[in-house]
C-alpha positions as CSV (number, residue, x, y, z in Angstrom):
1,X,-107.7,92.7,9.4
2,X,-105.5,95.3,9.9
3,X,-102.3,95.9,7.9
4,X,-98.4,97.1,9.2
5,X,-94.8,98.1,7.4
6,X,-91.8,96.0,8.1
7,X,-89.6,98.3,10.4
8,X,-86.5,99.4,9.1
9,X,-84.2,101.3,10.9
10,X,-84.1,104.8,9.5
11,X,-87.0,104.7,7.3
12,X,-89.8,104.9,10.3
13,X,-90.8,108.5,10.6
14,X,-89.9,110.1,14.2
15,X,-92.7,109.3,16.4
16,X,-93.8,106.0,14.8
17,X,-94.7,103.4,16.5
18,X,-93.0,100.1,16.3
19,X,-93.9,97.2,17.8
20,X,-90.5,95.1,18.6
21,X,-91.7,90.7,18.2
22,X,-88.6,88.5,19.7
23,X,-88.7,85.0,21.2
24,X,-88.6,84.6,25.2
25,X,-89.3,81.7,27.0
26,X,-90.4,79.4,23.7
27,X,-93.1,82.0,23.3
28,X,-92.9,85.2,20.7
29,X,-93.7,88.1,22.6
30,X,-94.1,91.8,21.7
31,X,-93.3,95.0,23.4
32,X,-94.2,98.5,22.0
33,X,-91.8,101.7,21.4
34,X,-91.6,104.9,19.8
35,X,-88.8,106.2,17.0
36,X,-87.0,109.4,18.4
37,X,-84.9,111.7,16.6
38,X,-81.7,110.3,17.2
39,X,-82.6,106.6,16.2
40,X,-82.8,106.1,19.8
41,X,-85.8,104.4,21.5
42,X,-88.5,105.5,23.5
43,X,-89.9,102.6,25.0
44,X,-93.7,103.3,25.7
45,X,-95.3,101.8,29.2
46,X,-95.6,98.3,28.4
47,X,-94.8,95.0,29.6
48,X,-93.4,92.2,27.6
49,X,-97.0,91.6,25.8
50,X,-98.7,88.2,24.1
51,X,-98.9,89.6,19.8
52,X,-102.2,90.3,19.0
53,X,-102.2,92.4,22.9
54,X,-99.1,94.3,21.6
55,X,-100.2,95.0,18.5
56,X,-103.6,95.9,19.8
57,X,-102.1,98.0,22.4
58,X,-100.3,99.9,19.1
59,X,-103.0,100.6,17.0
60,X,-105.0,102.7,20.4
61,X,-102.1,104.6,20.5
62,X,-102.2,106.0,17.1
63,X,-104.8,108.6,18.3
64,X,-102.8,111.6,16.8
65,X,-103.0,110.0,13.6
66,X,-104.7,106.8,13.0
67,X,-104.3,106.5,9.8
68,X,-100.4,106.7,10.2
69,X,-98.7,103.2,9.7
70,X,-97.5,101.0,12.6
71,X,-94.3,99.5,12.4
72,X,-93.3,95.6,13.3
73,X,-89.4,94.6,14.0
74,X,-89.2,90.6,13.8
75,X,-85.8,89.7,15.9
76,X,-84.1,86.5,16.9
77,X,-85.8,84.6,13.9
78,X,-89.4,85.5,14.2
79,X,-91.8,84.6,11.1
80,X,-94.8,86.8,11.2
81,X,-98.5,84.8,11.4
82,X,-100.8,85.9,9.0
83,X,-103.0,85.3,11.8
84,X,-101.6,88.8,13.0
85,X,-102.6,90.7,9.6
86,X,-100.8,92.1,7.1
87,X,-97.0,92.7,6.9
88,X,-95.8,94.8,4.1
């Protein structure tokens, strides 16, 4: 089971990867971007994805550096699943 950090703006490392989870539709989706200097977002090619493919979809493209952490923002009053791993 793979384990991620609780995003917190200004304490992910430029060129993280966060993985954004918000409610649309009833459903919680997940959509993937990249911390730039500037606080700013990159938003990596993705569409609005189901969890686990989002998360999936973040952990390939830690290639540089795999064993770098990836980051996960809950919005709009989403609980994380255990089902999803780990959330420090």
């Amino acid at each position: 089971m793979h384990s991620y950090e609780r995003y917190q703006k200004g304490l992910a490392p430029i060129g993280a990867i966060v993985v954004r989870l918000y409610h649309s539709d009833g459903q919680i989706r997940g959509f993937i971007r990249q911390v730039e200097a500037d606080e700013t977002e990159a938003i990596l090619p993705s569409e609005e994805l189901e969890v686990q493919t989002a998360l999936r979809l973040a952990e390939n493209k830690q290639v540089k550096d795999p064993d770098a952490p990836i980051y996960v923002e809950l919005r709009e009053g989403v609980r994380w699943d255990p089902a999803w791993g780990v959330l420090h």
